[in-house]
DRENGU-335441 format. One record per residue (C-alpha): residue in three letters; x, y, z. Coordinates in steps of 0.25 Angstrom, whole numbers, plus 5000, padded with zeros to 4 digits. Example, Ala and Ser with C-alpha at 12.3 -4.5 7.8 and 13.67 -1.06 7.14 Angstrom:
BEGIN
<'ALA' <5049 4982 5031>>
<'SER' <5055 4996 5029>>
//
This chain:
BEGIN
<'UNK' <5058 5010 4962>>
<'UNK' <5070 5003 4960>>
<'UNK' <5085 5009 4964>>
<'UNK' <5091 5013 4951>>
<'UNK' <5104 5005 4956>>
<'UNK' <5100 4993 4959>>
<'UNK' <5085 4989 4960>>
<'UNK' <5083 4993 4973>>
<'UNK' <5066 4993 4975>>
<'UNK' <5063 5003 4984>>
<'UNK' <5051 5008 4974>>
<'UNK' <5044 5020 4980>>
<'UNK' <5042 5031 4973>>
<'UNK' <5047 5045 4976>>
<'UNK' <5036 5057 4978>>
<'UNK' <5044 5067 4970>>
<'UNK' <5035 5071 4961>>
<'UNK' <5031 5085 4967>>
<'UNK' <5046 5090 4965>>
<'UNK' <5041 5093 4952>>
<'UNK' <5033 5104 4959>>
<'UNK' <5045 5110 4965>>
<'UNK' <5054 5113 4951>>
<'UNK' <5044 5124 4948>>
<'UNK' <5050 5134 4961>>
<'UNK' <5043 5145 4957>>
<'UNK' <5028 5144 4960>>
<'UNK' <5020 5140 4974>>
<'UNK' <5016 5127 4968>>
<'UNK' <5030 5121 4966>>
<'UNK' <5027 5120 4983>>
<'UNK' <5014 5114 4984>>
<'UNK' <5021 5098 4987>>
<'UNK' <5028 5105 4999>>
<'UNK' <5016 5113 5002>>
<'UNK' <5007 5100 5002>>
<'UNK' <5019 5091 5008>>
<'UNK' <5019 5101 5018>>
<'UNK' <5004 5100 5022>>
<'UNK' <5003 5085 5023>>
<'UNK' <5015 5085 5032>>
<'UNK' <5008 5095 5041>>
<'UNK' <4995 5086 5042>>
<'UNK' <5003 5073 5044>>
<'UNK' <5011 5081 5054>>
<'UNK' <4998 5088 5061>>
<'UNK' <4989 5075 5060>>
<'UNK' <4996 5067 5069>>
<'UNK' <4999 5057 5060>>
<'UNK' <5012 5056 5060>>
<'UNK' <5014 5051 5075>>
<'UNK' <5016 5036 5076>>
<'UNK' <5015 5034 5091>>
<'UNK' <5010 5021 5090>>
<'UNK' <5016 5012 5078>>
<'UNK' <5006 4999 5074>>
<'UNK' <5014 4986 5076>>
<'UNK' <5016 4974 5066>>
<'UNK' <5013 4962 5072>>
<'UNK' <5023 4957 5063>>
<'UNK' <5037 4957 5073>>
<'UNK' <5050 4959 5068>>
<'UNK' <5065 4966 5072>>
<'UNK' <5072 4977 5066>>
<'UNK' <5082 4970 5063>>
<'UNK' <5073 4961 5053>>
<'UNK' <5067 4972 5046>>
<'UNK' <5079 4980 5043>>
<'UNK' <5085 4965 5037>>
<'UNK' <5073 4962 5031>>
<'UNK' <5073 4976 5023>>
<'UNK' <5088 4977 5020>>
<'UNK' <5084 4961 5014>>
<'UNK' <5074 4967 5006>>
<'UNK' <5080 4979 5001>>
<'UNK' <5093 4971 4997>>
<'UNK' <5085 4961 4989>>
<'UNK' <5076 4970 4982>>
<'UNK' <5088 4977 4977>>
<'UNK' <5094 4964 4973>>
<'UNK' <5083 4959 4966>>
<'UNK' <5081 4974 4957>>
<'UNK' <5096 4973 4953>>
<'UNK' <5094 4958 4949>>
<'UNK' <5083 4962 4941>>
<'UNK' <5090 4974 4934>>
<'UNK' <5101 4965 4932>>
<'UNK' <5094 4955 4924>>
<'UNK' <5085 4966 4917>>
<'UNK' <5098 4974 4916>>
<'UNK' <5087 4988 4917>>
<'UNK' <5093 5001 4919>>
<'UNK' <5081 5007 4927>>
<'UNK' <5084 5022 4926>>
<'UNK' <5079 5023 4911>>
<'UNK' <5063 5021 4908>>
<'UNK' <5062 5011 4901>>
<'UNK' <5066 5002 4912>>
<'UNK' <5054 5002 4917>>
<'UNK' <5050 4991 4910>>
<'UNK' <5062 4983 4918>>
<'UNK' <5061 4992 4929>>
<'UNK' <5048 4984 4935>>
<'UNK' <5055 4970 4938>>
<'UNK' <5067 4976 4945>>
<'UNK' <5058 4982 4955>>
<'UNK' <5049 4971 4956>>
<'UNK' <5059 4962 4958>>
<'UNK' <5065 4971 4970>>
<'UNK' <5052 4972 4976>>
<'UNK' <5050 4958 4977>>
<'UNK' <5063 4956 4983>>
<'UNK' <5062 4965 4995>>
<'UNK' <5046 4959 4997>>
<'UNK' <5052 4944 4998>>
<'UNK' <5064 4951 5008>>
<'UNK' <5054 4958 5017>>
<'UNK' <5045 4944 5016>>
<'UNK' <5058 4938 5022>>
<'UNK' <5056 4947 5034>>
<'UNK' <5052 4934 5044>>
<'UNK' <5065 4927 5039>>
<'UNK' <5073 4939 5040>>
<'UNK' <5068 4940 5056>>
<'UNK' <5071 4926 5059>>
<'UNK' <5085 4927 5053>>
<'UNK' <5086 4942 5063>>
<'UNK' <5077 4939 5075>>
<'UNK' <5080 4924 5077>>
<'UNK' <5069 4913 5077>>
<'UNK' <5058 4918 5086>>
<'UNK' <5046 4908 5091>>
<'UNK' <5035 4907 5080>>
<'UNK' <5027 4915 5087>>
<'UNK' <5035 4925 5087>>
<'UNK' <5039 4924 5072>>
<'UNK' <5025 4924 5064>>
<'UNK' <5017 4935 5062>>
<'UNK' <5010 4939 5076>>
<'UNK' <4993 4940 5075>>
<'UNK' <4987 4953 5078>>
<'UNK' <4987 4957 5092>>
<'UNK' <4998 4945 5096>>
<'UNK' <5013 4948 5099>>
<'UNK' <5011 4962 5093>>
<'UNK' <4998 4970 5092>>
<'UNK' <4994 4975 5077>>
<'UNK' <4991 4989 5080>>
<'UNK' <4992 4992 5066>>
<'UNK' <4982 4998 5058>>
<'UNK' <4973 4991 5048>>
<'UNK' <4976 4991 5034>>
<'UNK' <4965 5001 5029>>
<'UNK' <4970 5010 5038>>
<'UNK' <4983 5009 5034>>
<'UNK' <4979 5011 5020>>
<'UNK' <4973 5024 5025>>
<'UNK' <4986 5028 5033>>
<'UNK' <4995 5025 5019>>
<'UNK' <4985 5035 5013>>
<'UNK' <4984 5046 5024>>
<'UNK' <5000 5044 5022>>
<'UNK' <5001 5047 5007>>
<'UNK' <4992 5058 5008>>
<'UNK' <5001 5065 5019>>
<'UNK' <5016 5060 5013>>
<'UNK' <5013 5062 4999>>
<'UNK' <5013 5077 4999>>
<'UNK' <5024 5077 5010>>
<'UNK' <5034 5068 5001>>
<'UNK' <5029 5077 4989>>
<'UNK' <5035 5092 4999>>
<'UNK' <5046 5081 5002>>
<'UNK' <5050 5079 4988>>
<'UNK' <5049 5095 4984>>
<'UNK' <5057 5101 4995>>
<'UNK' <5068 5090 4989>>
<'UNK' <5064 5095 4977>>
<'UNK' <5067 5109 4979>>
<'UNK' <5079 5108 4988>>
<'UNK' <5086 5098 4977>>
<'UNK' <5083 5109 4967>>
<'UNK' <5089 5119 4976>>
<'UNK' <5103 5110 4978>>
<'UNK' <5103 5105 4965>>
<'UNK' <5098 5116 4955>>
<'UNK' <5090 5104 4948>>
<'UNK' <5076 5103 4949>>
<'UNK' <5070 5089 4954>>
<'UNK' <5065 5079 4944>>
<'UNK' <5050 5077 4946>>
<'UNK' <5051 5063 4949>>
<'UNK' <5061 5059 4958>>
<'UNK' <5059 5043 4956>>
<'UNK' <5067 5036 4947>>
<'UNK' <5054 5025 4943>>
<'UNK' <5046 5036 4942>>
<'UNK' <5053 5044 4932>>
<'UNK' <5054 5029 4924>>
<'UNK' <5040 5027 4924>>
<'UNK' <5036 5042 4919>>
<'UNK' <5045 5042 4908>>
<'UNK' <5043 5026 4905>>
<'UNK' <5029 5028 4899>>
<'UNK' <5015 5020 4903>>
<'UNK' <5023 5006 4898>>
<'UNK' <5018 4993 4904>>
<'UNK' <5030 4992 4911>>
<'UNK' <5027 5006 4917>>
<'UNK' <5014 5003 4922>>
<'UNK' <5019 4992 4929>>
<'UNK' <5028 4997 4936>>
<'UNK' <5021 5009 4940>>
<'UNK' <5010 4999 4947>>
<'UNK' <5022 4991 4954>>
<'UNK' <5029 5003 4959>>
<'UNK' <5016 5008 4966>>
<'UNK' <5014 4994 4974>>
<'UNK' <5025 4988 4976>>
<'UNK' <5035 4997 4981>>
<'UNK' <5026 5002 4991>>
<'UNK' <5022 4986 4997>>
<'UNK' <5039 4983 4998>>
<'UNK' <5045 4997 5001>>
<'UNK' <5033 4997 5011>>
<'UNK' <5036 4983 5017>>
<'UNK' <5051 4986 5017>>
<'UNK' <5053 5002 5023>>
<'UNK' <5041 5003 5032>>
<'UNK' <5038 4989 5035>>
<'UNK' <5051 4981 5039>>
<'UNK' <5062 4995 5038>>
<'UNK' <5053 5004 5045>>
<'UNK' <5047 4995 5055>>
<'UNK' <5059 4990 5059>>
<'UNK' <5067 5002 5059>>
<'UNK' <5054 5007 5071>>
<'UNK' <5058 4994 5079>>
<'UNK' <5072 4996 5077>>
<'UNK' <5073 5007 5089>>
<'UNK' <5088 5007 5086>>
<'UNK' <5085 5014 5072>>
<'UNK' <5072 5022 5077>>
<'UNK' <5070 5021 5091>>
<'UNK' <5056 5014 5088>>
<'UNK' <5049 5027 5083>>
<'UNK' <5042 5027 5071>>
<'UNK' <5047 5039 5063>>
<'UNK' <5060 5036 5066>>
<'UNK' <5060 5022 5057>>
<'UNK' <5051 5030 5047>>
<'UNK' <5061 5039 5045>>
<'UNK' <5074 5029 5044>>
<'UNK' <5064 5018 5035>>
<'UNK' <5059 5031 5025>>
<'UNK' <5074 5035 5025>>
<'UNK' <5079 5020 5022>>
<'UNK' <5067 5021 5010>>
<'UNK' <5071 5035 5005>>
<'UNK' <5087 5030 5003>>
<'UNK' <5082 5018 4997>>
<'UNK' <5078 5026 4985>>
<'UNK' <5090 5034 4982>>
<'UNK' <5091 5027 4971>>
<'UNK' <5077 5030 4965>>
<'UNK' <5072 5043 4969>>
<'UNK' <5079 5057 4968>>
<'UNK' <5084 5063 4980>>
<'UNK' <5072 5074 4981>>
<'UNK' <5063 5064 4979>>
<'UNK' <5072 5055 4990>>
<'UNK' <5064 5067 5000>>
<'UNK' <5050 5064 4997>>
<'UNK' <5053 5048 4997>>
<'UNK' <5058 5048 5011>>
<'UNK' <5045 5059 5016>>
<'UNK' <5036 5047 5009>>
<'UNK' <5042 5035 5016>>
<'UNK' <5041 5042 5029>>
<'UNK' <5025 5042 5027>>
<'UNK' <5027 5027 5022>>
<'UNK' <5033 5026 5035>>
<'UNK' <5022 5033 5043>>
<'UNK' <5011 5025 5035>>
<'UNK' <5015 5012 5039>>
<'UNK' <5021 5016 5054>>
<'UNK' <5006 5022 5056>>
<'UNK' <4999 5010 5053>>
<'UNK' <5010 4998 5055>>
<'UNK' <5006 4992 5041>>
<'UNK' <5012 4994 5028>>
<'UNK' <4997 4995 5021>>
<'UNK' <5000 5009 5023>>
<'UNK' <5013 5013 5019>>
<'UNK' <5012 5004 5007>>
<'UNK' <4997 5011 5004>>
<'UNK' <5005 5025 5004>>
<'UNK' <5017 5020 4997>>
<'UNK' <5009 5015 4985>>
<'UNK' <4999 5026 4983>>
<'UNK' <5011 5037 4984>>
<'UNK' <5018 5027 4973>>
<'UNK' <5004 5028 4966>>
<'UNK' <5002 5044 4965>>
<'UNK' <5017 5046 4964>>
<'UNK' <5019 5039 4949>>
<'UNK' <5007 5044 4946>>
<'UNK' <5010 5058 4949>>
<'UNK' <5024 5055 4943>>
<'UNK' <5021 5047 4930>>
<'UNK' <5015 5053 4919>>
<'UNK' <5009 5042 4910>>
<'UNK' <5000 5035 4920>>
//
């Protein structure tokens, strides 16, 4: 989605949906996401799963220093180009009907930070210095640095396993910040916690709607993908300074980085789950060293959250 200030395109969408579970503190059932939350994390936790003793490599070779740039590039530009676009439009994006202008704003921020994180090669040479040819093009499997990543299928698979397990964990995430905001506060949380989504359910089944409702499901998941896990992420696990080379570590500090960049966006309860779902976008693709599997889970959650969160479709 885009930042209510000024276009910013992180675009993933908040699983706050069960905190509508919670506003009704008088039965068992207002429990059950917790209670279900709570199961999945036992199984990821008992499986195994969770241990990443041995990370897949990319074959494709680049400093820490050049993926942090690269990312700060792409995040500045796909802010730059939103707000362009909302000035020309002159759109105010909190009401629904600018949904309808809502659409090129965030297409043009996605595209922005896609041709920055296509820069990346540019951005090394300008970091790294000129290195032999060689050393610079894209290495074949088995040369300079073993592929030991899994196949795409199978990452697939693990982005499925993934959603199955954080799903619920993001949903217990989101209704004990539900129920601790209500307890502070003495205001009940709003069901949805997403600023798009509460756009599009009160914008109606429009054309507009409809389109961006099939946008929001790919494409924020192919770009915020490329950008958290594969240039933030990976180079914040190669930067030892930041996470001493271990894998949770940059997880945790590329999920953290993700969850403030929707400040803007997401209410803060729903701020709880966001960051408990980026972590499993993190495991996903440390796991399998490809971005087929985060990207699978990031657009099936966006899939069954709008539709759990809008009702015309």
């Amino acid at each position: 989605m885009v930042d209510s200030a000024a276009g910013n395109s992180c675009a993933t969408l908040a699983a706050a949906d069960a905190t509508a579970a919670t506003q009704s503190a008088d039965g068992w059932i207002s429990f059950w996401p917790i209670l279900v939350g709570g199961l999945a994390a036992a199984i990821f936790a008992g499986s195994g799963w969770w241990r990443l003793r041995r990370i897949p490599v990319r074959p494709w070779r680049f400093g820490p220093g050049t993926g942090i740039l690269t990312f700060i590039l792409a995040i500045i530009l796909g802010g730059i180009a939103g707000g362009v676009v909302i000035s020309v439009t002159d759109v105010d994006i909190e009401t629904p009907e600018s949904v309808a202008l809502l659409l090129p704003v965030m297409l043009a921020g996605w595209m922005a930070q896609l041709i920055a994180a296509s820069c990346l090669p540019w951005v090394r040479l300008f970091v790294e210095g000129r290195r032999t040819s060689i050393d610079r093009r894209m290495p074949r499997r088995g040369a300079v640095c073993p592929d030991r990543r899994r196949s795409r299928w199978s990452a697939v698979l693990v982005g499925g396993v993934g959603l199955v397990l954080f799903w619920p964990m993001t949903l217990a995430a989101s209704a004990i910040a539900g129920i601790l905001w209500q307890m502070l506060t003495n205001h009940a949380p709003v069901p949805i916690a997403h600023d798009l989504l509460r756009q599009l359910a009160e914008a109606g089944p429009t054309t507009a709607a409809i389109a961006t409702v099939a946008a929001v499901i790919v494409l924020p998941a192919i770009v915020e993908e490329t950008l958290y896990r594969g240039l933030l992420q990976e180079s914040f696990r190669r930067a030892r300074l930041f996470s001493s080379g271990a894998p949770w570590q940059s997880i945790v500090l590329a999920s953290l980085v993700f969850t403030v960049m929707h400040l803007g966006a997401v209410d803060p309860h729903g701020l709880v789950g966001l960051f408990v779902l980026s972590l499993g976008f993190g495991w996903a693709y440390a796991r399998t060293g490809r971005l087929t599997a985060s990207i699978t889970m990031h657009m099936a959650f966006n899939a069954g959250n709008i539709l759990l969160a809008v009702p015309w479709i």
